[in-house]
C-alpha positions as CSV (number, residue, x, y, z in Angstrom):
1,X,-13.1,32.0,-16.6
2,X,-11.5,29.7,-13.8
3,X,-14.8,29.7,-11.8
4,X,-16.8,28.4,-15.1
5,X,-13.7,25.7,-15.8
6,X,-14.2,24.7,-12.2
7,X,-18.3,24.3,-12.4
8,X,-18.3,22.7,-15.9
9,X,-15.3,20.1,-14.2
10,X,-17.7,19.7,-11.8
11,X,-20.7,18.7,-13.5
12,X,-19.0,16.4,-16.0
13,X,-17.7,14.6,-13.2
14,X,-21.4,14.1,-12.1
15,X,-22.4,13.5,-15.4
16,X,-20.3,10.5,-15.4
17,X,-20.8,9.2,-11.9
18,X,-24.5,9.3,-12.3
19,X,-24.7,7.2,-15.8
20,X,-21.9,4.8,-14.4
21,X,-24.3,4.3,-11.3
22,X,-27.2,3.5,-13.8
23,X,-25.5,1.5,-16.0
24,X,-23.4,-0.6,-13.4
25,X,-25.3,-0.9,-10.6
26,X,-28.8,0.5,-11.2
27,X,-30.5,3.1,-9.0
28,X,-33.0,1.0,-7.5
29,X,-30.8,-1.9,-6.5
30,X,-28.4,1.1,-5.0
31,X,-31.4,2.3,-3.0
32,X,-32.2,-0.7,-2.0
33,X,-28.6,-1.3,-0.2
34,X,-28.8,2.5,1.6
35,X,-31.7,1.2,2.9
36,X,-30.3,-2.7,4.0
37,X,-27.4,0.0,5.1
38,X,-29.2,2.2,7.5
39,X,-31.8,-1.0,8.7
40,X,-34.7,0.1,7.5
41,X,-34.7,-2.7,5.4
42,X,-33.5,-6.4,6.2
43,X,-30.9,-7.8,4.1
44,X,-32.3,-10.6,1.4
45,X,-30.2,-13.9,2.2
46,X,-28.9,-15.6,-1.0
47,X,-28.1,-19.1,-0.8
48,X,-25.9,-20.6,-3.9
49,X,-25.9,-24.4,-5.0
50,X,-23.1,-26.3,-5.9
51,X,-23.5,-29.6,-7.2
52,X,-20.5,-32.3,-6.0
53,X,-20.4,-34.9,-8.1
């Protein structure tokens, strides 16, 4: 009983983490900065604008 408590704990827990990662942050911009991480990749500069007026 405490071993199936454990693994069902377990795999919510997963559950959750994966659709928070898909619906937060998207798998393929995630990949994308393991692979900017580990320098297979290089980083994509973004420059912002801000008008002075």
């Amino acid at each position: 009983m405490k071993r199936k408590v454990m693994l069902g704990a377990l795999l919510w827990t997963l559950l959750i983490t994966l659709l928070h990662i898909q619906q937060n942050v998207g798998f393929s911009n995630l990949v994308r900065k393991v692979e900017v991480m580990r320098g297979e990749r290089p980083a994509d500069l973004i420059v912002g604008f801000l008008p002075v007026t």
